[in-house]
C-alpha positions as CSV (number, residue, x, y, z in Angstrom):
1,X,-20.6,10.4,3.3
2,X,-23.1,7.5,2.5
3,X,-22.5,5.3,5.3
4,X,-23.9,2.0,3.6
5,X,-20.3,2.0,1.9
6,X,-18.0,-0.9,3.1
7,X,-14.2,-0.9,3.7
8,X,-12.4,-3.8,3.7
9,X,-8.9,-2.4,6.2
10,X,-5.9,-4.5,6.1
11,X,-1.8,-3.9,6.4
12,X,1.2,-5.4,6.1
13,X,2.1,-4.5,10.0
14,X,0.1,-7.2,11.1
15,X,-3.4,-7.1,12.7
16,X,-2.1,-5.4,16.1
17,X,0.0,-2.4,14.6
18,X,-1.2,0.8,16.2
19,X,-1.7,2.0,12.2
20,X,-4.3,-0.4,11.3
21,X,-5.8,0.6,15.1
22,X,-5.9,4.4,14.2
23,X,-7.7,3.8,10.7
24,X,-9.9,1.7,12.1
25,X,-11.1,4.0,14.7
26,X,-11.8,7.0,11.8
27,X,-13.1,4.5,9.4
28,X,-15.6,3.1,11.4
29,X,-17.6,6.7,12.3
30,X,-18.4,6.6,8.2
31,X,-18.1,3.3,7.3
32,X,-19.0,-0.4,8.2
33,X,-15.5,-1.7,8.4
34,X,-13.9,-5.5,8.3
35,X,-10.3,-6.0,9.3
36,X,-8.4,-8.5,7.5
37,X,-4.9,-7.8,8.4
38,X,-1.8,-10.5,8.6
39,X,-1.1,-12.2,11.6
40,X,1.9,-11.3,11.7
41,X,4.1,-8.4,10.5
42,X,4.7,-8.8,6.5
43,X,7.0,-5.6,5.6
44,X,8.7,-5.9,2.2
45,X,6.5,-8.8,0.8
46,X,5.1,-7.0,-1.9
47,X,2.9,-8.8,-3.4
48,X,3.5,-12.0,-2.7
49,X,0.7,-14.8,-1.7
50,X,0.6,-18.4,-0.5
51,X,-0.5,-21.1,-3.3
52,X,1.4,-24.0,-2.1
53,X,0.2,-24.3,1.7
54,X,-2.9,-24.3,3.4
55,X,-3.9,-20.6,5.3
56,X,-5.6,-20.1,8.3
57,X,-7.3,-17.6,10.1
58,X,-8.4,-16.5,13.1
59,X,-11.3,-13.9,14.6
60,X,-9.6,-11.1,16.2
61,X,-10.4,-10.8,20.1
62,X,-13.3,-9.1,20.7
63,X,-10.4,-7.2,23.7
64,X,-8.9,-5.1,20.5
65,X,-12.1,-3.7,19.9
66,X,-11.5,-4.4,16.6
67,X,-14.2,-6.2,14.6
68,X,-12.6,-8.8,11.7
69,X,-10.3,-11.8,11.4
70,X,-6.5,-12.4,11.3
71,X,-4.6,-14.1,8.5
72,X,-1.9,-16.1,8.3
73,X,0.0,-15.1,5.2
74,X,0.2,-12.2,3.1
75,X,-1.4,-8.4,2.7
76,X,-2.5,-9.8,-0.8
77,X,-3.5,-13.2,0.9
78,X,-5.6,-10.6,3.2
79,X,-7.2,-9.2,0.5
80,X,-8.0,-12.1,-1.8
81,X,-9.3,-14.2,1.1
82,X,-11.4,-11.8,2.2
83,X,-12.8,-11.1,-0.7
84,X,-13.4,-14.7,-2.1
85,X,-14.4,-16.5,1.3
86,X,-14.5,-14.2,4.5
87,X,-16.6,-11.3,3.7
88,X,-20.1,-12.1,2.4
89,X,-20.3,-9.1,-0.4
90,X,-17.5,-7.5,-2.1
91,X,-16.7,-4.4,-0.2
92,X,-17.1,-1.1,-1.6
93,X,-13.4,0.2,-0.7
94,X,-10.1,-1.4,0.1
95,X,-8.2,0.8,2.5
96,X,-4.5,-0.4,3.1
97,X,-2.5,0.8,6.2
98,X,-1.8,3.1,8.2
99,X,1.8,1.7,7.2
100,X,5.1,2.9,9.4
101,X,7.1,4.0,7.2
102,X,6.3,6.0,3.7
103,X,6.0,4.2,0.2
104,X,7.2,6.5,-2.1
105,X,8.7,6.2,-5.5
106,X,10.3,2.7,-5.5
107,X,9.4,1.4,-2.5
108,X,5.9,1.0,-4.1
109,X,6.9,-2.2,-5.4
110,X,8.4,-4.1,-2.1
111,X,5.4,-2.9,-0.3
112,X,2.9,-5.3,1.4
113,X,0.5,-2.2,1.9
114,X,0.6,-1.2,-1.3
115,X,0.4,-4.4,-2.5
116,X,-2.9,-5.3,-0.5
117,X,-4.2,-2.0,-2.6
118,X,-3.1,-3.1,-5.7
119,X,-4.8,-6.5,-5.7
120,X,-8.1,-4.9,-4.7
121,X,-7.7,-2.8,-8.1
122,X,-7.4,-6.4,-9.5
123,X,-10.8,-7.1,-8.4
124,X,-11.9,-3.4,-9.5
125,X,-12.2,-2.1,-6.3
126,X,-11.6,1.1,-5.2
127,X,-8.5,0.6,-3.0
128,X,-6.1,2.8,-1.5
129,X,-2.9,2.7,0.3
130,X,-2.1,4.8,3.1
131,X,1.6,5.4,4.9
132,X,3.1,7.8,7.1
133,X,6.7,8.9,7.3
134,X,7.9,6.8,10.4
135,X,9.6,9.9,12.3
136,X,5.7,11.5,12.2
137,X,3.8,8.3,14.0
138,X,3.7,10.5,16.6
139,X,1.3,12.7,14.8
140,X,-0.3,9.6,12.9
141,X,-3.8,10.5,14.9
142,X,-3.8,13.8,13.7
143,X,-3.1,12.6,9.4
144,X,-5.5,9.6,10.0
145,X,-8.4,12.3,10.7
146,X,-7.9,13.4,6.7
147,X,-8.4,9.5,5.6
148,X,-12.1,10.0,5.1
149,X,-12.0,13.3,3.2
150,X,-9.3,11.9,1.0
151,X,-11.3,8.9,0.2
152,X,-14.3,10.8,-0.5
153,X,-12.9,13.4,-2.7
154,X,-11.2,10.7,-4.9
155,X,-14.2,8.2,-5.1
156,X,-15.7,11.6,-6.4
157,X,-13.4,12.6,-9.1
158,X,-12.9,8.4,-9.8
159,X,-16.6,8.2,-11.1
160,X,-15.6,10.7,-14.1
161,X,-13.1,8.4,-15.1
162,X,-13.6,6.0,-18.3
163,X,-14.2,2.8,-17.3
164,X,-10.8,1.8,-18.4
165,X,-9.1,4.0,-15.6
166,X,-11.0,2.8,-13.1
167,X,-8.7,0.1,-11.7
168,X,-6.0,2.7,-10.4
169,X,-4.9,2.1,-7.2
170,X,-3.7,5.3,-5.0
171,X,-0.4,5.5,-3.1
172,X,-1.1,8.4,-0.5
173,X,2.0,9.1,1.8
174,X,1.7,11.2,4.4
175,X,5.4,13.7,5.6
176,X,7.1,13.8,8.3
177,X,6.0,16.8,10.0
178,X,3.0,18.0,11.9
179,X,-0.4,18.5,10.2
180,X,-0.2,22.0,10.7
181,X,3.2,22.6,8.6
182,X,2.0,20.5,5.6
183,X,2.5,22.5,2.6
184,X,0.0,21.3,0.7
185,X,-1.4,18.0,-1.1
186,X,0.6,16.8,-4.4
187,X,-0.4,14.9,-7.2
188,X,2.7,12.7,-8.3
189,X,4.4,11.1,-10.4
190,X,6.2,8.1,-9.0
191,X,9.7,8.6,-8.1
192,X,12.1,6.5,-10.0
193,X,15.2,7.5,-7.8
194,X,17.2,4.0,-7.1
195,X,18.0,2.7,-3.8
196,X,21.7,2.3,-3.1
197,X,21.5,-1.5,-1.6
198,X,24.1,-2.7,0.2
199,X,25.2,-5.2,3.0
200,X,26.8,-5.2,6.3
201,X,27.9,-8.3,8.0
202,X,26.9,-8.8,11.7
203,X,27.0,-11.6,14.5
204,X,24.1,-13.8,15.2
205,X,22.9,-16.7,16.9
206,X,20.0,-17.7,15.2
207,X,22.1,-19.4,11.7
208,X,25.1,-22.2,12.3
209,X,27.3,-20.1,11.3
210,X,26.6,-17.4,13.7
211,X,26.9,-14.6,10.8
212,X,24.2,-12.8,9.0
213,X,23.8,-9.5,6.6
214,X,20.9,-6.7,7.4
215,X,20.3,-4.4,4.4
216,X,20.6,-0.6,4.6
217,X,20.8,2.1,2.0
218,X,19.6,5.4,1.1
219,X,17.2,6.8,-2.1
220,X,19.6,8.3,-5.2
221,X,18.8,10.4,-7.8
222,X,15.8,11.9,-6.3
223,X,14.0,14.2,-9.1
224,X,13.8,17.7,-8.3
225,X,10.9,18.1,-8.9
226,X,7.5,18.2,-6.8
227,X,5.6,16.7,-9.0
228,X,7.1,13.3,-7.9
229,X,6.3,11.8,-4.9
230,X,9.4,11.1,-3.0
231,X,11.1,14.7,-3.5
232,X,7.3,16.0,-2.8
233,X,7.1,14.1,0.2
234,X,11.1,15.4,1.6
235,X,9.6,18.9,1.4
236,X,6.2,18.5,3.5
237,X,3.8,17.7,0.9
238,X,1.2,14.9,1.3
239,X,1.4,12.6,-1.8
240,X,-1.6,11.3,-3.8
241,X,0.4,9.1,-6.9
242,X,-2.4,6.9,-8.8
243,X,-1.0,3.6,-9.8
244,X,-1.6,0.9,-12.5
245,X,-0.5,-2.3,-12.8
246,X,-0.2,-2.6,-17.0
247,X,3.5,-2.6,-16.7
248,X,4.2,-2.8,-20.4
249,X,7.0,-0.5,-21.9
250,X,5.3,0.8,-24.5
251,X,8.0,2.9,-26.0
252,X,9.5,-0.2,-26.7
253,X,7.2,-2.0,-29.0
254,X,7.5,0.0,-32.1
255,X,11.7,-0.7,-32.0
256,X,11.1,-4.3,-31.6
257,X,8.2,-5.0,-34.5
258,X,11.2,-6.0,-37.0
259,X,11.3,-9.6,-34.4
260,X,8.3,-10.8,-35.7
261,X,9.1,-10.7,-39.1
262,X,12.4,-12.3,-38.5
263,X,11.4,-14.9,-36.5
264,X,8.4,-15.9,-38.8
265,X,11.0,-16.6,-41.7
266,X,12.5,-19.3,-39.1
């Protein structure tokens, strides 16, 4: 591995998540490795970022034994920070993670960790998001050893790419058993299976009127399939699904070309 490569790590657990602590710890034998992770935890945000108040940051204590800065917004506020003010040089890689928790199919888009990948592939980085079912954190040590190889071997088959693929992003997910029992490594699709969102009403003290509703609900619809990632993932495989962020429905253009016409007749 050409240790001269730099890896900007970040999360959207927050700076002090024992994910971000584990990646760190393998990155750093290969790499030369900044933290720039939220300051607090940022689950769910996707990819939103802070334009209408000021951001601060803060060096992480030298005590973590973690080298890098804390942020007080976003995983995509992480990223473009770093990037623009705190790091001197654009870093080679942007590795996202290790989140708690896996990021399959849907998920992808409420995701702070993938979304800390997915603006790095806006500045045409190489960025990658990493997760781990959260029933196997206690064999996150063990998956996190597999980070490196991973990295290398897509950076590798990356440089083949045309220059207009080269801003995927990769949503890696690793199961929920032990390293050992893995079945094998998938190349995905991304699942498309819906969440089933609903509602349930519970006491509080924290709002007036002492009510408030949590969110639960479970994945439906889940494709059959291995070749997507969240039915892959249920049967023990680890996921590699590259990402893009032209969402355009292309399908849809041809059916909709008669608009133009009409509305230039207007």
């Amino acid at each position: 591995m050409d240790s001269k490569l730099s890896v900007l790590l970040t999360n959207d657990d927050g700076y002090s998540s024992e994910g971000i602590r584990y990646l760190y710890d393998i990155l750093s034998q290969f790499y030369e490795v900044t933290v720039v992770a939220p300051q607090f935890e940022q689950s769910g945000v996707g990819h939103a970022f802070t334009f209408n108040q000021p951001l601060h940051y803060e060096k992480i204590p030298e005590s973590t034994g973690i080298q890098g800065f804390f942020v007080s917004g976003t995983p995509s506020d992480c990223v473009k920070f770093a990037i623009s003010y705190l790091m001197k040089n654009k870093p080679d890689i942007i590795v996202s993670g290790l989140n708690i928790g896996e990021n399959s199919g849907l998920s992808a888009f409420y995701s702070g960790t993938v979304a800390a990948a997915r603006e790095g592939a806006f500045w045409n980085i190489s960025s990658f998001a990493f997760s781990i079912c959260a029933e196997a954190i206690k064999y996150a040590e063990d998956y996190v050893k597999l980070v490196p190889g991973l990295i290398e071997d897509i950076l590798s088959t990356k440089m083949s790419m045309s220059s207009n693929d080269k801003r995927i992003y990769y949503n890696i997910n690793f199961p929920c058993c032990r390293v050992e029992d893995v079945k094998g490594t998938r190349v995905t699709c991304q699942s498309l299976a819906y969440f089933d969102d609903r509602y349930e009403k519970i006491e509080v003290q924290t709002h007036k009127t002492g009510e408030g509703f949590m969110i639960y609900g479970e994945k439906k619809d889940i494709e059959t399939s291995n070749g997507y990632d969240s039915r892959a993932l249920m049967n023990n495989h680890i996921t590699i699904t590259p990402l893009f962020f032209d969402a355009t429905a292309y399908n849809a253009i041809a059916s909709l070309r008669w608009l133009e016409e009409s509305y230039s007749k207007r």
